[in-house]
C-alpha positions in Angstrom: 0.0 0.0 0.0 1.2 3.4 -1.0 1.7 6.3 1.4 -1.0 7.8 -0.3 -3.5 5.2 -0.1 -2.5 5.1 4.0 -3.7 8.9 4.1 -7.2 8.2 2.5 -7.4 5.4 5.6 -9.7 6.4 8.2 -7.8 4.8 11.0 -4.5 4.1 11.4 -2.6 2.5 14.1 1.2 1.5 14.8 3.0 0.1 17.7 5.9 2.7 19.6 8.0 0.7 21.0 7.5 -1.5 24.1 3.5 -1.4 25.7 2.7 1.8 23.5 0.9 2.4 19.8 -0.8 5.3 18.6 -4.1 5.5 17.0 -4.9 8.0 14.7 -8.2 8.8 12.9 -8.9 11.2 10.0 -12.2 13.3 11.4 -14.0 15.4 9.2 -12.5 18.2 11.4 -8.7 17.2 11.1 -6.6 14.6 12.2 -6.6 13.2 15.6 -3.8 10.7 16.9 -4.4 8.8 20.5 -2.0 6.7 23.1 -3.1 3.0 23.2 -1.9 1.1 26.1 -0.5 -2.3 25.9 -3.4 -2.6 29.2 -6.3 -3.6 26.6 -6.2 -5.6 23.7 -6.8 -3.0 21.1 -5.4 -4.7 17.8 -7.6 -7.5 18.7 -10.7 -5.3 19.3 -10.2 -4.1 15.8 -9.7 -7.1 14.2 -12.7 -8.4 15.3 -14.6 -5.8 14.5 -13.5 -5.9 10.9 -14.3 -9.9 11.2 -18.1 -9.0 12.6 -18.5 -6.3 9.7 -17.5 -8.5 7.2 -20.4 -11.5 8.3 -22.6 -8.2 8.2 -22.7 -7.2 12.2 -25.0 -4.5 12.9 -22.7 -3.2 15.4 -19.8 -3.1 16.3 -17.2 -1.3 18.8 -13.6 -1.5 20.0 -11.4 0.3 22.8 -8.2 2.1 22.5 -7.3 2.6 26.2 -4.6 5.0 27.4 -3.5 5.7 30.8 -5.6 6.9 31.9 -9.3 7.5 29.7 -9.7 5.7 26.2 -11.4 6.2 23.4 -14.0 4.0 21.7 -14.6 3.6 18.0 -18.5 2.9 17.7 -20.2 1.6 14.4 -24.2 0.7 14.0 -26.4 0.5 10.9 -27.4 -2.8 8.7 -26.4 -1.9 5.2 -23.6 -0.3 2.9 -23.6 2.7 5.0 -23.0 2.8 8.4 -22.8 5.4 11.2 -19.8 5.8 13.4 -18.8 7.8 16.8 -15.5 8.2 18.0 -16.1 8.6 21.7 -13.6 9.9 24.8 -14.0 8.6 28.4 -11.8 10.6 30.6 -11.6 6.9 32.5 -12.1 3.4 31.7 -15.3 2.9 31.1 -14.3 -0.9 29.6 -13.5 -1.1 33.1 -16.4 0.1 34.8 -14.7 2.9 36.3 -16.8 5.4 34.5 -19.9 4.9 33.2 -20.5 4.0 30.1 -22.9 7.0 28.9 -20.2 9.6 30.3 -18.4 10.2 27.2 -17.5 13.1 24.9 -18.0 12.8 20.8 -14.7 13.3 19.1 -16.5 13.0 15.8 -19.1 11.1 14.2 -20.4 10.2 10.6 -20.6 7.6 7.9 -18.0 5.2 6.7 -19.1 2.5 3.9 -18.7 -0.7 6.1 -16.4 -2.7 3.0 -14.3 0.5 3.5 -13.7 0.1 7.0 -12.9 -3.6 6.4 -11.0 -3.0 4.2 -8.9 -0.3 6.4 -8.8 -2.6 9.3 -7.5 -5.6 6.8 -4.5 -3.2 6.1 -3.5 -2.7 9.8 -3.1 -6.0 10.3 -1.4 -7.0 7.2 1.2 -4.2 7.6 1.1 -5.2 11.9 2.0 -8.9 10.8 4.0 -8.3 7.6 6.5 -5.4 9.4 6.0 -6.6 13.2 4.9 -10.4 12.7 3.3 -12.2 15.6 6.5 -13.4 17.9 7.9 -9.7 17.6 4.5 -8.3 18.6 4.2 -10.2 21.7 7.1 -8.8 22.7 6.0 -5.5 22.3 2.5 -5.5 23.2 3.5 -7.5 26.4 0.2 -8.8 27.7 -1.9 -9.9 24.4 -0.9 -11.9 21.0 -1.1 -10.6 17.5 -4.4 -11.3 16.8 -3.6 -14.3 14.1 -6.9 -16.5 14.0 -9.0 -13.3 13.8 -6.8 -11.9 10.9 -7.2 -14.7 8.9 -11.0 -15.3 9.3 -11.0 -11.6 8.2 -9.2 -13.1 5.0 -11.0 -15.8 4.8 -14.6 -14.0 5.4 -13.4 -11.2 2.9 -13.3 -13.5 0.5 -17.1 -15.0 0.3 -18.1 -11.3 1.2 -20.3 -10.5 -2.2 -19.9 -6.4 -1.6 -16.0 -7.1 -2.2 -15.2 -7.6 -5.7 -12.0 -10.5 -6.8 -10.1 -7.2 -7.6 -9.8 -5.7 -4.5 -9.6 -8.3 -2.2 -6.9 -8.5 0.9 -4.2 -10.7 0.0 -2.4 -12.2 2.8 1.6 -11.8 2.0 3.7 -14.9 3.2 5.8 -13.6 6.2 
């Protein structure tokens, strides 16, 4: 993937070192880049989101927790189209230490759900081709690359009838 077809990607998100990545997230408004904590499986929330999109989910969510607060990425609606929220708890609400409705609306929208899949395919190609799973253990300390989930993705990509042969993920050899 070019760099240019990783700036028309909604979300981004790359490990810093050692218990650290940074999401980022193209709002209508401007960029916006978050600290992710090794604390919460993040990679794997995303991954199965893009797995429950892809077998047509009606919703789905995942955390990016700092220390402290996170942010939530929040998708709903049964067709093409669906709408999103990107939401800030000053606290973990994943953790039940603030409530759940106590939240602040980064931005919010519509993102065409094979587009999101699609995006979320491409973080964790680039995760396993550039990182691969032993070397992101290591980093992410507490929680595996998210392997099985990736390649149901693939695999569920690939009967998805909104995807057409041309476009589809490929899954490069590591």
């Amino acid at each position: 993937m070019s760099d240019e077809d990783r700036t028309q990607e909604r979300i981004g998100y790359v490990l810093n070192g050692t218990g650290w990545a940074t999401l980022s997230f193209r709002a209508d408004a401007g960029p916006m880049a978050f600290a992710v904590s090794y604390l919460h499986d993040s990679l794997g929330d995303l991954a199965r989101m893009g797995l429950d999109l892809a077998k047509g989910a009606k919703t789905a969510s995942a955390v990016f927790m700092d220390e402290p607060g996170e942010v939530h990425l929040v998708v709903t609606g049964d067709a093409d189209a669906m709408a999103f929220e990107l939401r800030r708890y000053r606290d973990w609400a994943s953790w039940g230490i603030t409530a759940m409705d106590d939240y602040e609306v980064l931005d919010q929208g519509v993102v065409q759900r094979v587009a999101l899949v699609r995006n979320i395919h491409a973080i964790l190609e680039r995760m396993y081709v550039e990182v691969g799973p032993q070397k992101y253990r290591e980093l992410w300390v507490e929680h595996d690359f998210p392997l099985r989930t990736y390649e149901g993705l693939i695999a569920a990509f690939k009967k998805w009838p909104r995807a057409s042969r041309k476009q589809e993920p490929k899954q490069e050899p590591k």
